[in-house]
N, C-alpha and C positions, 0 to 999 in steps of 0.2 A: 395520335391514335387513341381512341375511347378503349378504357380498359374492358376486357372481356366478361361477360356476368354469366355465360355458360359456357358448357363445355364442346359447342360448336362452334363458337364463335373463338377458343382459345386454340383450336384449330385451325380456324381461320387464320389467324394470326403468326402462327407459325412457331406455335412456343413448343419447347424441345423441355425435355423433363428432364434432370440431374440429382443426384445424389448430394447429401449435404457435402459431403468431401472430395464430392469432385467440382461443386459450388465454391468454398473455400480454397481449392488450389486455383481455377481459374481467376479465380477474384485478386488470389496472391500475386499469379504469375501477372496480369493487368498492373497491379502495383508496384512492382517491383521492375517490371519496363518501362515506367513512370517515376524510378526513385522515389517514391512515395513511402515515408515510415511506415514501419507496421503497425508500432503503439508510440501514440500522442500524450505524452506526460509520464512515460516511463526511462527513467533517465541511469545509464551507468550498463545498461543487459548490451548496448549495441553490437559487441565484439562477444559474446557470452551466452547471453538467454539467446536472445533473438535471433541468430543464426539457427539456431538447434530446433527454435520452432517453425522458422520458414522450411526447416530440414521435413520434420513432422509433417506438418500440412501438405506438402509436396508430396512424401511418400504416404498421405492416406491413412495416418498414425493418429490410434487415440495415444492423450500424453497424460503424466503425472509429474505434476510441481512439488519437487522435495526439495526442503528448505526452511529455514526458523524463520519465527512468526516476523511481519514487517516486513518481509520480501515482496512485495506488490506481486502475490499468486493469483490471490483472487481477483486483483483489479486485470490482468494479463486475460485471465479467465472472462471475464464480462467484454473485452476489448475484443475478445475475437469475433462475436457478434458484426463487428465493424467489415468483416470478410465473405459477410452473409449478401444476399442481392435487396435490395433495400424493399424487395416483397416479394410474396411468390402467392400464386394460384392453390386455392385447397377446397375442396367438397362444404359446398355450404353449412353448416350447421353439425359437423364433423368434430367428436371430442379428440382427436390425434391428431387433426390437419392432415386428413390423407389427401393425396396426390388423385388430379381429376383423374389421371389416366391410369391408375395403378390402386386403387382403396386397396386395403389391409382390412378394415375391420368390417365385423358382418353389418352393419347398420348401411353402409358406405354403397358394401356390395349390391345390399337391396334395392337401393336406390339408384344406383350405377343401371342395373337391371332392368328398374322398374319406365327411369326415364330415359338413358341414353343418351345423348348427345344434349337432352336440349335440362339435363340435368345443373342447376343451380351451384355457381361458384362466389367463393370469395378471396379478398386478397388480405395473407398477413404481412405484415411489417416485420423487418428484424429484431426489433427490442421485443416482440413475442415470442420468437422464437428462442431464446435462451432460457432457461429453467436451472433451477440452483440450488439443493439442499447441504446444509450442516450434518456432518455425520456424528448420529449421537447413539446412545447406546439402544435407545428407546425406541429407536428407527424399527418400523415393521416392515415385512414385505411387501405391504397392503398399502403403505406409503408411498414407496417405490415403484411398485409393479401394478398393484389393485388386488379388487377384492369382488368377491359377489355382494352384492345389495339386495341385503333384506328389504328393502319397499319394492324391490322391481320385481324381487319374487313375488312378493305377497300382491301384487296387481295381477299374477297371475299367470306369469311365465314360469318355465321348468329350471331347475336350479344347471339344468345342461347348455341352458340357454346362453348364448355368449351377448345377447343385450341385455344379459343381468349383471354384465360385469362393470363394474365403476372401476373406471381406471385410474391407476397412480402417476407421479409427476415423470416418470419415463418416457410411457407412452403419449403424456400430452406436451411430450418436449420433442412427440417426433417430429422429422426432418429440423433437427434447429440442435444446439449446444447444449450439454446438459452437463454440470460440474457438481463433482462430490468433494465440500469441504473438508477436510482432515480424517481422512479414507481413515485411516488405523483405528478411530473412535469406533466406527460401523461394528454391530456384532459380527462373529464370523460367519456364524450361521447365515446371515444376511449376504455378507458379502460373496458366499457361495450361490446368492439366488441372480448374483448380477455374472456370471461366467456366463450363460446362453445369450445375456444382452451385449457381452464383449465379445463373443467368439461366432453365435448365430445368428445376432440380430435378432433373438427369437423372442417369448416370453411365455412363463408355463403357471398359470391361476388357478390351483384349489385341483390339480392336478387333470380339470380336462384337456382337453385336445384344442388349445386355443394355439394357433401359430399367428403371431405380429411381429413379421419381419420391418423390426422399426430402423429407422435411417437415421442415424446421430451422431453426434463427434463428442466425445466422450472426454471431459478434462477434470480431474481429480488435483487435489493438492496431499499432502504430507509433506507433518515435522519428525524432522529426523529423532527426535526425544522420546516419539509419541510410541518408536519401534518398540522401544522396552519400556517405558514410564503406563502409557493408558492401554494398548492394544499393541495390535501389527496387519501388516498385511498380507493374508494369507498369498502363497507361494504362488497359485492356480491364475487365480485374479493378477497377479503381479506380471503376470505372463503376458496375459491378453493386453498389457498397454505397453503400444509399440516405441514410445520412447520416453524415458526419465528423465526429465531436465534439472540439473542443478543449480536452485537460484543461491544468489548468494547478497550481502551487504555492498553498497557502495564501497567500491575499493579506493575513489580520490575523496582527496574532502571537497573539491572544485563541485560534484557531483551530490554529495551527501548537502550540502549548500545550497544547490539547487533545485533539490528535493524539498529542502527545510523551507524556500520563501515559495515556492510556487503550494505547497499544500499546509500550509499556516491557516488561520481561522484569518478571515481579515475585517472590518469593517468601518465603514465611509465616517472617520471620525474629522468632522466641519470647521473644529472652531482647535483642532489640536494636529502639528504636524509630526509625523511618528517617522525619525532618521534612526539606522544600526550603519555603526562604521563597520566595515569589512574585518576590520581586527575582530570587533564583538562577534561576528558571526562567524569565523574561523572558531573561536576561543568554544563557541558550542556545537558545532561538528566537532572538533578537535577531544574535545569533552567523550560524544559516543564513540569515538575509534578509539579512544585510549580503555576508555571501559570493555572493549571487546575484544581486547588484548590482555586487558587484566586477568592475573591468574586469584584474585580476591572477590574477581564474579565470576557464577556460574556463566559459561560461557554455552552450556548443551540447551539452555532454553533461550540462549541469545539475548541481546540489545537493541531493541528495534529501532528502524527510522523512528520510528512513532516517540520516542525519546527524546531524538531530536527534533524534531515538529515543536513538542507541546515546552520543550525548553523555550523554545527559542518564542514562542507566543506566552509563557511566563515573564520573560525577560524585557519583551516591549511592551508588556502591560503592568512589570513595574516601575518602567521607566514613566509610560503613562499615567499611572498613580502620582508618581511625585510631579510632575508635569504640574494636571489639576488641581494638586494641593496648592502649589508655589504660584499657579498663577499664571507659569511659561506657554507661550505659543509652540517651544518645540520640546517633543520626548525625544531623547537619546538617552540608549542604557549605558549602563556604566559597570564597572567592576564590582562596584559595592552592588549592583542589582543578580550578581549569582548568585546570592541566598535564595532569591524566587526559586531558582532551578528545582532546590531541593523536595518540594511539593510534587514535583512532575516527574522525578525522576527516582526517587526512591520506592514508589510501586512498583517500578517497571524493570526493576533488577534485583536479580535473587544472589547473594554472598554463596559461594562456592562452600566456607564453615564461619560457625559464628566467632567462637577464638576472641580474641581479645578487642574486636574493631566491631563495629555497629555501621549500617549502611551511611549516616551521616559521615563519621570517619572516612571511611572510604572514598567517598565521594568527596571530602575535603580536599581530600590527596590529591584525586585526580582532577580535581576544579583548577589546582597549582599548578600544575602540571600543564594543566591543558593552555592557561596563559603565559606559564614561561617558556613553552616552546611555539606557543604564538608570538610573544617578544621576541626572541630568538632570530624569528623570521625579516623581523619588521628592521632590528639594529644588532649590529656585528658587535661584538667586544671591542671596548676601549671608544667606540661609537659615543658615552653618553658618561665617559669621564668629568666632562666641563659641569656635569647637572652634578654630578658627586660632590664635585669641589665646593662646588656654593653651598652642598647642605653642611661638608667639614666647616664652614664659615659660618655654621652658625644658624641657619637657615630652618626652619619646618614648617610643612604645608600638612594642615590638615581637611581632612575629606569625611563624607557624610554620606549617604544615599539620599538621605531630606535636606542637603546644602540646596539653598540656590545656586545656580551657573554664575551669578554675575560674582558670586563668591570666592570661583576659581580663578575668574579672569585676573581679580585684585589680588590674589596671594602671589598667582606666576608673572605679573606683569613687571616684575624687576627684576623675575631670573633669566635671563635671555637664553642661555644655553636650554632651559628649559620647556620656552615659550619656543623657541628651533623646536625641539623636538615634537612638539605638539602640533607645529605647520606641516612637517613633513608628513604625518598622518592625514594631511589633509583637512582639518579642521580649524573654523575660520570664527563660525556663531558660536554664542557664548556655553550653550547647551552639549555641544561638539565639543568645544576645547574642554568642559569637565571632563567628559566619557575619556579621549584622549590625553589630559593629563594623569587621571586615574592608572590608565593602562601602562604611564610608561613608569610611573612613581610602584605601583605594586611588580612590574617587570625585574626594578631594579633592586627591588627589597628580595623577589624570590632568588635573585642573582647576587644574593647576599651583602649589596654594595650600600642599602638604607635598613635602616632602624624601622620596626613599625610597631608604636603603641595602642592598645586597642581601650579607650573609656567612656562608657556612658554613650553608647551607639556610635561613638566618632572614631576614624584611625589620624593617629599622626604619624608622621613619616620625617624620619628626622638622620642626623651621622648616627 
């Protein structure tokens, strides 16, 4: 069927008019009789967020994402979009998108008036319909809401006029999504001008008599830090959003790992293969959940995934680095490449006091940490006694970040108990069996059972 271009023909047609939220709950309840996910790439909310928002949607609820930074609020926010009808009908040439059969603003109504049925329509797409401001201190009402326009006066209408009004991103987010990032920033004064658009739908411009009962689903985020550190949200406004949803950090590391490779920077590199053993990328999820447990980071402005992301895309681009240097066809990171980390990660966490430890420290700590209780994992006590004994006999391997791979092959290929240990990990190429010897030779030095000498960029590992 040819889409309708007036509002006789949309008629014809038999289209029935809905409210954004009642658009959204049908669209839900459709997918949700279809098992169909709500959000595609948000990984760990299943039993948690996402419940609480299908809850919301359902009962017609604007929501607010509280929650520290890295919690996928905003992306949650932009996904709802996805519960929108993949277009709807709106008054041709309309700065609000009014509804053919229902206009709100005066321009709309003239026209509504003037032609009737055979009045001019168009169709928008979902991804117009979302609208998205930062809330910052700076924010005026006039941003928001709008403003009268000096040109539309000065052409010669009355300042009572309501087609002198230029409207702000509100109103040209009606019928569609409209998110306010980090509510608490907003002045209050501001946030007292959004109560008639949470509780009336209304909107009130330079104090005339403008009524625009706009249609919108209203989704805000705050960080809980922001209560007391930049602003707050006043009590009034806090009212009118009918549900609070608590996001929170991946609670497995199965999940924080899943997050880390699917939104990594990636890119088509041709002439060089880029492997992470499972150990490696445990050892950097393992790295943020031990930091967001730590009582030596502030823990009230959080750890973000984003920590882990940019670790973990550090760590294959230093493996990559040595890769191109040496000549190898394959990057595999290694132990010795956690130093990258430190670049990525020490912006992105604040020390709880300064005291005697410097973020480097700190994170040395918990770098140890993070792969002796990934060792831990991988071999039981008394597991990797036979690789001890050979090094009491006399034995040292040493390691490099800029060794070649075929350098490890030739140091372990006489320790058998040791070259065991490095199958079991699963690694076979020569680039694999460094990363995996590295892992299991510093597992057993943090497990107190080897020597490790540090000279001139090299570690030995020795009784």
């Amino acid at each position: 069927m040819a889409r309708a271009s007036t509002i006789l023909e949309l008629k014809d047609q038999g289209y029935t008019r809905r409210s954004v939220k009642q658009e959204l709950r049908d669209n839900l309840i459709a997918r949700l009789s279809r098992s169909e996910p709500l959000f595609s790439g948000i990984v760990g909310y299943d039993e948690s967020v996402v419940p609480q928002i299908e809850n919301a949607v359902l009962s017609g609820q604007d929501v607010i994402f509280l929650g520290e930074r890295g919690q996928a609020k905003t992306r949650m926010a932009r996904l709802l979009i996805g519960l929108l009808d993949e277009d709807v009908p709106a008054l041709a040439g309309c700065e609000i998108n009014d509804d053919p059969f229902a206009p709100i603003c005066h321009a709309c109504r003239l026209v509504s008036a003037e032609q009737g049925d055979r009045a001019p329509i168009t169709w928008i797409p979902r991804d117009r319909r979302y609208g998205e401001k930062l809330a910052t201190p700076d924010i005026t009402i006039a941003d928001l809401i709008g403003e009268v326009d000096p040109i539309k006066v000065a052409e010669g209408r009355y300042l009572s006029d309501e087609l002198t009004i230029h409207y702000g991103l509100l109103p040209r987010t009606n019928r569609g999504v409209f998110a306010i990032n980090e509510l608490p920033d907003l002045a209050e004064r501001i946030q007292v001008g959004l109560l008639n658009i949470m509780e009336e739908r209304d909107v009130q411009i330079r104090g005339y008599k403008v009524r625009l009962p706009l249609d919108l689903f209203v989704v805000a985020s705050a960080n809980p830090e922001d209560y007391t550190n930049r602003g707050r949200i006043i009590t009034p406004l806090k009212d009118r959003f009918g549900s609070q949803i608590r996001t929170h950090y991946p609670k497995r590391l199965e999940d924080e790992i899943t997050i880390m490779e699917s939104e990594r920077t990636s890119f088509p590199d041709e002439s060089f293969r880029t492997l992470s053993p499972e150990f490696m990328k445990q050892i950097v999820a393992e790295l943020t959940h031990l930091a967001r447990k730590s009582s030596e980071i502030s823990q009230r402005s959080g750890v973000s995934v984003r920590v882990t992301i940019t670790n973990y895309e550090n760590l294959l681009s230093s493996a990559l680095r040595r890769a191109i240097r040496l000549g190898e066809r394959e990057a595999v990171p290694r132990v010795t490449d956690l130093g990258a980390i430190v670049a990525s990660t020490t912006g992105k966490i604040e020390l709880e006091s300064v005291g005697d430890g410097t973020e480097d420290k700190v994170l040395g700590k918990l770098v140890q940490r993070a792969v002796l209780n990934v060792f831990n994992r991988y071999f039981s006590a008394g597991e990797l006694d036979e690789v001890v004994a050979a090094f009491q006999g006399g034995l040292a391997v040493v390691v490099s970040d800029s060794m070649p791979s075929d350098e490890y092959v030739k140091q372990i290929a006489a320790v058998k108990p040791l070259l065991g240990a490095v199958r079991k990990l699963g690694a076979t190429e020569p680039a694999s069996v460094a990363g995996a010897a590295e892992f299991v030779l510093e597992g057993l030095h943090l497990s107190k059972k080897l020597n490790k000498d540090s000279q001139a960029g090299r570690f030995r590992y020795k009784s």
